[in-house]
BAFI-3210 file (N, C-alpha, C; in Angstrom, 3 decimals, decimal comma, padded with zeros to 6 digits):
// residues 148
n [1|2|3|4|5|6|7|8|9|10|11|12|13|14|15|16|17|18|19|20|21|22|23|24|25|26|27|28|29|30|31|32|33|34|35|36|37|38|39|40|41|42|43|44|45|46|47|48|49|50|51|52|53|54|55|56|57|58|59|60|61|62|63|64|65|66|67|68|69|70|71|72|73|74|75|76|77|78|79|80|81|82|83|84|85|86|87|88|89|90|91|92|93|94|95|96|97|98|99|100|101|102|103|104|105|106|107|108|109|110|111|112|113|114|115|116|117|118|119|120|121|122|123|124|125|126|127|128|129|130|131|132|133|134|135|136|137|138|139|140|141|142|143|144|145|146|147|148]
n.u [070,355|071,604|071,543|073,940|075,770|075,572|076,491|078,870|080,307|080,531|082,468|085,295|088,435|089,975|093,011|091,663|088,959|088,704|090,238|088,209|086,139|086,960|088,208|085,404|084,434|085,538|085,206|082,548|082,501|083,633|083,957|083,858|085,259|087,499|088,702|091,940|094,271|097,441|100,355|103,113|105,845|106,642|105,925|107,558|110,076|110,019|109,671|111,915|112,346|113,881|112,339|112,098|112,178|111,337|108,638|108,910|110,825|110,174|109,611|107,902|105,870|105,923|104,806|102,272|100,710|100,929|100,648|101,600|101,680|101,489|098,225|096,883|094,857|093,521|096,024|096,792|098,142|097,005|096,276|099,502|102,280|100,576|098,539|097,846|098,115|097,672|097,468|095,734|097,590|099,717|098,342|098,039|100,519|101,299|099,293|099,936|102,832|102,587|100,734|102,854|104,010|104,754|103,277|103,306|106,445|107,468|109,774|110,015|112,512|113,175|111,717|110,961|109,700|109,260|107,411|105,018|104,437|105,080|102,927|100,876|100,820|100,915|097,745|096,304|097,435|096,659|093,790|094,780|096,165|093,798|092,327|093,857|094,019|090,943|090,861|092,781|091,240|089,106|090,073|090,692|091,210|093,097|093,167|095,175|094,893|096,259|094,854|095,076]
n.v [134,787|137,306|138,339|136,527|137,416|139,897|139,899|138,565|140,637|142,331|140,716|140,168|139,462|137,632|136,478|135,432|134,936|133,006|130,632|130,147|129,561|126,995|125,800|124,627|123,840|121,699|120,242|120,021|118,016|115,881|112,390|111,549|112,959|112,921|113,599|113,336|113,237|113,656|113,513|114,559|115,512|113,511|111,036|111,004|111,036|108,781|106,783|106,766|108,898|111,100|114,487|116,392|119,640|120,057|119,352|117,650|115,569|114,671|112,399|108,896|108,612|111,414|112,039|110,571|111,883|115,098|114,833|114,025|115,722|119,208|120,475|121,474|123,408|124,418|125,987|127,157|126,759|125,613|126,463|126,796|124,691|124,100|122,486|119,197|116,514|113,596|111,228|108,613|106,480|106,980|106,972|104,155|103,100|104,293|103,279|100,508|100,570|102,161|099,764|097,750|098,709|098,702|099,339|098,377|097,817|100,497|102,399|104,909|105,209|106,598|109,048|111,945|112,976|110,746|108,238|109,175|109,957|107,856|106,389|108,404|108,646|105,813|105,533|107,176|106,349|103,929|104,793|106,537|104,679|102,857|105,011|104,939|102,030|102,469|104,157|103,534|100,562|101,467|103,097|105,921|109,589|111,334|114,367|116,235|118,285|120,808|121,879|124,169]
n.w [087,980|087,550|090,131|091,499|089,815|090,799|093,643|093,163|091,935|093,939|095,912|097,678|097,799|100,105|102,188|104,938|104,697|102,426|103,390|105,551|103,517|102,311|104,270|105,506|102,877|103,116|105,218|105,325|102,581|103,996|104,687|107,005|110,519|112,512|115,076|116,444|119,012|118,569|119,578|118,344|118,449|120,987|119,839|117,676|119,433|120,853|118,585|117,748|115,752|113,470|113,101|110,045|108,585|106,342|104,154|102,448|103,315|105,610|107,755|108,760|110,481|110,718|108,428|108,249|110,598|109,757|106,892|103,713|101,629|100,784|100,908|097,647|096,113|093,450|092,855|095,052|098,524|101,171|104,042|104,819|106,494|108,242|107,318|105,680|103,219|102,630|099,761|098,376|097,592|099,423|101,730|101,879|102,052|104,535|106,465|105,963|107,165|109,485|110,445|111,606|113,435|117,163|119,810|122,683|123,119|122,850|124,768|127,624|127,690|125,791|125,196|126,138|128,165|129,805|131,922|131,574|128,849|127,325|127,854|127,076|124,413|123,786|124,084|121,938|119,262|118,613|117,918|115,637|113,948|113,202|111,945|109,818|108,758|107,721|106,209|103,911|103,681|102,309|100,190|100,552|100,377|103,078|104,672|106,605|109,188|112,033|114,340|116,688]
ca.u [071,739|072,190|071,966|075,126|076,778|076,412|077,339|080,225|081,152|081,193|082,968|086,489|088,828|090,841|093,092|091,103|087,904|089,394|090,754|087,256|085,476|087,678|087,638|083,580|083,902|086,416|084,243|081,372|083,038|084,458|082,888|084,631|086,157|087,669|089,620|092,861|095,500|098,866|101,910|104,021|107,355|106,556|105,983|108,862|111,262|110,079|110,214|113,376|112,457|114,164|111,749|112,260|111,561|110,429|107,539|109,368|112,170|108,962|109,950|106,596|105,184|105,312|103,818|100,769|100,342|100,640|100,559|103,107|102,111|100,864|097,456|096,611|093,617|093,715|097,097|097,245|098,552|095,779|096,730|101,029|102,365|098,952|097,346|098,522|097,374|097,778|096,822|095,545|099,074|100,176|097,640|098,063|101,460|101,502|098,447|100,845|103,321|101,796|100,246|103,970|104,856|103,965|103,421|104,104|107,991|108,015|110,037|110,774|113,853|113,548|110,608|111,377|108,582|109,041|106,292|103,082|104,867|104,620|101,587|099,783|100,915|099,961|096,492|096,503|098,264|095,255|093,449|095,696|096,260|092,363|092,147|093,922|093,452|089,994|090,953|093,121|090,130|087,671|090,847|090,767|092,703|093,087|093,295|095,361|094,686|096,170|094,120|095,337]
ca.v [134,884|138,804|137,962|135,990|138,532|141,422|138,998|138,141|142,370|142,973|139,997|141,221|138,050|138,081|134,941|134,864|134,194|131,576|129,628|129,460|129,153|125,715|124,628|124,370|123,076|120,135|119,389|119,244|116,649|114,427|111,321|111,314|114,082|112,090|114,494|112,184|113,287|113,037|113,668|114,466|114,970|112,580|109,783|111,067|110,775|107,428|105,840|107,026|109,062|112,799|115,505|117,524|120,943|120,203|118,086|115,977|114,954|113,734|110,943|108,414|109,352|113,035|112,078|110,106|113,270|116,302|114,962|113,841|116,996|120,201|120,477|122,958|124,086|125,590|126,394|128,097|126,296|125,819|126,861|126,190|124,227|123,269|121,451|118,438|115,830|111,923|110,721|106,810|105,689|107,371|106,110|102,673|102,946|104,698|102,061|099,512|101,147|102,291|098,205|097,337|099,414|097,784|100,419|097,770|097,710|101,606|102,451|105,835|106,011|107,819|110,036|113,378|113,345|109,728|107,336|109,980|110,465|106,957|106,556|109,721|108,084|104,659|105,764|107,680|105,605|102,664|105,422|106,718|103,419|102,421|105,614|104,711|101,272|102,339|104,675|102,520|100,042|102,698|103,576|106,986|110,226|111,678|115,748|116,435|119,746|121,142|122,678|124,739]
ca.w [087,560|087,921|091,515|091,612|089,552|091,669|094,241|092,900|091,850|095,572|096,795|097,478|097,973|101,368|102,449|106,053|104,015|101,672|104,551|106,048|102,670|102,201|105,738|105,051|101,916|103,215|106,236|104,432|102,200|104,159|104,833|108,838|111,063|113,901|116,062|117,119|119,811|118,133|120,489|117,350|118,953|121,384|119,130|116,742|120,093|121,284|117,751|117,132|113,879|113,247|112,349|109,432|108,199|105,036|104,174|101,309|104,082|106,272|108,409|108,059|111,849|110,461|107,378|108,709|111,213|109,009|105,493|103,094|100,776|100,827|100,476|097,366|096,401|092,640|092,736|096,804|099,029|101,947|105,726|104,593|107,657|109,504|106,702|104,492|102,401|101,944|098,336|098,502|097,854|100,799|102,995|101,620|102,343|105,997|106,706|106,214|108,168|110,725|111,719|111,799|114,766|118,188|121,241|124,064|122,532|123,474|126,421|128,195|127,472|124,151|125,933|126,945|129,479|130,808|131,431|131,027|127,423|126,519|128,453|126,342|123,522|123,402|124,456|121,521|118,888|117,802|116,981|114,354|113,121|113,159|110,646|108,773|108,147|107,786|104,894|103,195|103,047|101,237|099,506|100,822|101,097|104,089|104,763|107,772|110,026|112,714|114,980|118,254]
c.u [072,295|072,502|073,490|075,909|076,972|076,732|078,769|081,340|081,649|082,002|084,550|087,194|089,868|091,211|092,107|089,697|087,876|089,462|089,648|085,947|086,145|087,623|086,347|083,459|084,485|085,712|082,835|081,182|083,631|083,657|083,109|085,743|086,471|089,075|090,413|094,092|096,927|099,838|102,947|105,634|107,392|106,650|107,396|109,957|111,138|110,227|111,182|113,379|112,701|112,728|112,092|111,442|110,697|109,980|108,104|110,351|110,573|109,566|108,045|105,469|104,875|104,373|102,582|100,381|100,117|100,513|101,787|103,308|101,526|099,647|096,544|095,434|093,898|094,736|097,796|097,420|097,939|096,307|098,908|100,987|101,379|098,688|098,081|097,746|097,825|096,989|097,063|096,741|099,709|099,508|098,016|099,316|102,077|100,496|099,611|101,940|103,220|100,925|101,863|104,589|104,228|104,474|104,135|106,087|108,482|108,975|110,710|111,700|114,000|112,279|111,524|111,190|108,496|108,008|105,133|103,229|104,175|102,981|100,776|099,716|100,787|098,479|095,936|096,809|097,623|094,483|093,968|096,093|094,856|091,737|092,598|094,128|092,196|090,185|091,591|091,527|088,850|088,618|090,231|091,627|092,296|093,783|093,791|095,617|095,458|095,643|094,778|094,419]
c.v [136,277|138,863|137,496|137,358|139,664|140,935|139,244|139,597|142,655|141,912|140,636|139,509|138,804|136,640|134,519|134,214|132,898|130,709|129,265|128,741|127,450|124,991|124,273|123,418|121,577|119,250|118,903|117,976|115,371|113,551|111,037|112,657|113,919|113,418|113,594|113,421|112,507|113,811|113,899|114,421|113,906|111,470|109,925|110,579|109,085|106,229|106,064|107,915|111,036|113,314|116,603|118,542|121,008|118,905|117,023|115,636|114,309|112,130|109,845|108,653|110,747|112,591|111,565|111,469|114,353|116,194|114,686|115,178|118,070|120,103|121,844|122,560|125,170|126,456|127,330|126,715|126,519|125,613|125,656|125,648|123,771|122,399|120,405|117,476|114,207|111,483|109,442|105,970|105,917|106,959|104,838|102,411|103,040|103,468|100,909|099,451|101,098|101,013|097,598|098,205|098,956|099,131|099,393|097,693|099,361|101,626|104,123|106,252|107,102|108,984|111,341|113,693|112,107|109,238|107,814|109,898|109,462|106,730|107,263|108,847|107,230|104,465|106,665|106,546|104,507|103,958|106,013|105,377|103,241|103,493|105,387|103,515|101,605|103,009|104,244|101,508|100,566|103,813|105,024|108,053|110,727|113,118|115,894|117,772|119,983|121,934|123,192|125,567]
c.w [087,851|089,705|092,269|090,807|089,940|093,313|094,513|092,319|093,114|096,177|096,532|098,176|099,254|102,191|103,928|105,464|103,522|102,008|105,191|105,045|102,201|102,759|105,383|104,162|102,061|104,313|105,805|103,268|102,882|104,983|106,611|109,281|112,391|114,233|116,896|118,127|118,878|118,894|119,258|117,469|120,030|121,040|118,410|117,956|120,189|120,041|117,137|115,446|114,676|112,830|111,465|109,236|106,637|104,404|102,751|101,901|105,512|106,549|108,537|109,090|111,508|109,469|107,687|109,673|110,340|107,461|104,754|101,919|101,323|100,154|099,896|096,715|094,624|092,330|094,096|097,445|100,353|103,334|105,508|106,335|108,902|108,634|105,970|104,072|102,680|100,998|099,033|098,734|099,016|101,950|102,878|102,163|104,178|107,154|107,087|107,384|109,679|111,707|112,012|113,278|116,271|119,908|122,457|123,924|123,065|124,882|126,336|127,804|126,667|124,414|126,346|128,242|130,100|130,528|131,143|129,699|126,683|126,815|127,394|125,085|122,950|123,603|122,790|119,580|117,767|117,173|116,032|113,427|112,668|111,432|109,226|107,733|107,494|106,117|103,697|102,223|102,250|100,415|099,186|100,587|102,057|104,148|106,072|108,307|111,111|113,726|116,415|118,232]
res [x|x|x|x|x|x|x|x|x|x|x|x|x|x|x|x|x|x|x|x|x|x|x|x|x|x|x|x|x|x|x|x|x|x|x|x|x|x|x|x|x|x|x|x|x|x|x|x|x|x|x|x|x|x|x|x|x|x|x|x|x|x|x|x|x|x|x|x|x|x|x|x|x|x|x|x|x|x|x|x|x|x|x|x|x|x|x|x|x|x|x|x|x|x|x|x|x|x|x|x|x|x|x|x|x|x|x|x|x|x|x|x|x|x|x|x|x|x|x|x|x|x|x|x|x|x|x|x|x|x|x|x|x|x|x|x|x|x|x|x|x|x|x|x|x|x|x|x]
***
């Protein structure tokens, strides 16, 4: 026990730490860490949905991508604007969602980038759905990251 406590005298708290002491502890929890391709303005153009600035105006394409909340952590608020959350209801809900939308119905038009756009994007697309049926059914939540 004295061990931990002179430990814990010298530890000096610093948000770059935090952020990797969390990442760790969230990867090490989670039961799946599927790395999906999301086109986020891409999809937002071609299904016709605005993007807002702030995550409780979340159109339901943002929200299955980045989270419908902020995901905190003890009262911090864990990597603001990269990270977010979906509680069960929110999956259950975007789940639903999200099998209602049919890629072959896409078209170009609403693309920025034309047919690679849709192209990227319906390649893309099942897997994001697949998750989150999957989490739904093991009435899950789901932690969403951005990574660049």
């Amino acid at each position: 026990m004295t061990f931990f406590r002179e430990m814990a005298a010298d530890f000096r708290f610093s948000v770059g730490a935090w952020r990797v002491l969390v990442g760790e502890v969230l990867a090490a929890a989670a039961t799946d860490i599927p790395l999906i391709e999301t086109p986020l303005e891409s999809l937002a153009a071609i299904l016709q949905q605005e993007l807002a600035e702030e995550r409780s105006c979340f159109s339901p394409i943002q929200r299955a991508v980045l989270g419908s909340r902020d995901l905190t952590l003890g009262g911090f608020v864990f990597r603001p604007d990269h990270a977010g959350l979906n509680h069960r209801e929110d999956v259950q809900f975007l789940s639903g969602w999200l099998q209602t939308v049919d890629p072959e119905r896409w078209s170009s038009d609403n693309s920025t980038e034309g047919n690679d756009d849709v192209a990227f994007a319906r390649e893309w697309f099942p897997d994001l759905v697949r998750l989150y049926e999957q989490a739904a059914k093991e009435d899950s939540v789901i932690v969403c990251e951005e990574i660049a």
